[in-house]
C-alpha positions in Angstrom: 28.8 7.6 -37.3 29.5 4.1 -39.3 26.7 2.3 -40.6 27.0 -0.4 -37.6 26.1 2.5 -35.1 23.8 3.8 -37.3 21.2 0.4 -36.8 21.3 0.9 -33.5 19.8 4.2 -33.8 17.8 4.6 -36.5 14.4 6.3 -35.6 12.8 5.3 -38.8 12.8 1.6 -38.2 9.6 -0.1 -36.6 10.0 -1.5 -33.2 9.8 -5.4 -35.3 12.5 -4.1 -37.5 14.7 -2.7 -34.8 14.3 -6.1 -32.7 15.3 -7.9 -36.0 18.6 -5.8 -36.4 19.2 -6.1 -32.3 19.2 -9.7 -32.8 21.0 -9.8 -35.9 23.9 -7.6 -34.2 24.0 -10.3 -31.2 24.2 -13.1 -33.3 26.7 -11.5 -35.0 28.7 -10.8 -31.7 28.2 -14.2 -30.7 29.8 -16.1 -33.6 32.0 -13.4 -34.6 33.0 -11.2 -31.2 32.9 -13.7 -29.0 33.7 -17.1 -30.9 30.5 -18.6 -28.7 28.7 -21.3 -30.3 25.7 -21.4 -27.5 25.4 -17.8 -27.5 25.2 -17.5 -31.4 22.6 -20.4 -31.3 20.5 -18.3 -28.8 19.8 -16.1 -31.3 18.4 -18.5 -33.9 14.9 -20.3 -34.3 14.1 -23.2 -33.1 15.1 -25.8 -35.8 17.5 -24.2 -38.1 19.4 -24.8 -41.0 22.4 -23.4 -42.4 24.6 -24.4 -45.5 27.4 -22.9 -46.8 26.6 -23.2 -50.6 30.8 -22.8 -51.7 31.6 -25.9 -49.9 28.1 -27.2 -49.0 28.6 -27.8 -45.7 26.4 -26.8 -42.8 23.2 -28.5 -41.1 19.9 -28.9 -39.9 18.4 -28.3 -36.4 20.0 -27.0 -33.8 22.5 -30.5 -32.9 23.8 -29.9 -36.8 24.4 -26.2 -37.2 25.6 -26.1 -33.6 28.3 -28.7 -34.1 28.9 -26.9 -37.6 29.6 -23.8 -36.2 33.0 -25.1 -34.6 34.6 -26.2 -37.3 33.0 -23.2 -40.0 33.8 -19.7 -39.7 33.5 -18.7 -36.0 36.6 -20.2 -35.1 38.7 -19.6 -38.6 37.1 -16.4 -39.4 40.6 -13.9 -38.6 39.8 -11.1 -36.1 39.5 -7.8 -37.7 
């Protein structure tokens, strides 16, 4: 079993930590998977904020990382 299938089955987590790590795994489906910015945003709180420290781009609230998202590494991340 990999690590990745491993979260999904982990007894020892608490029921808070295993909600975290299912809604850390569908974010990551949604920007990374399926290359869905409304899905990805679904999974985030209410007024986020996101910067990418290397090229110090990103946002704030939803409108900013949203529209960030497009043009970041969902769509020029290479599929593995």
């Amino acid at each position: 079993m990999n690590a990745q299938e491993n979260v999904g089955t982990n007894t020892s987590l608490t029921s808070s930590q295993q909600a975290m790590a299912d809604l850390w795994e569908q974010h990551l489906r949604g920007e990374f998977e399926l290359r869905d910015v409304d899905k990805t945003m679904e999974t985030m709180v209410a007024d986020p904020s996101n910067t990418a420290i290397p090229v110090m781009t990103g946002g704030v609230g939803g409108d900013e990382c949203g529209s960030s998202i497009p043009n970041g590494s969902s769509r020029r991340t290479p599929r593995i």
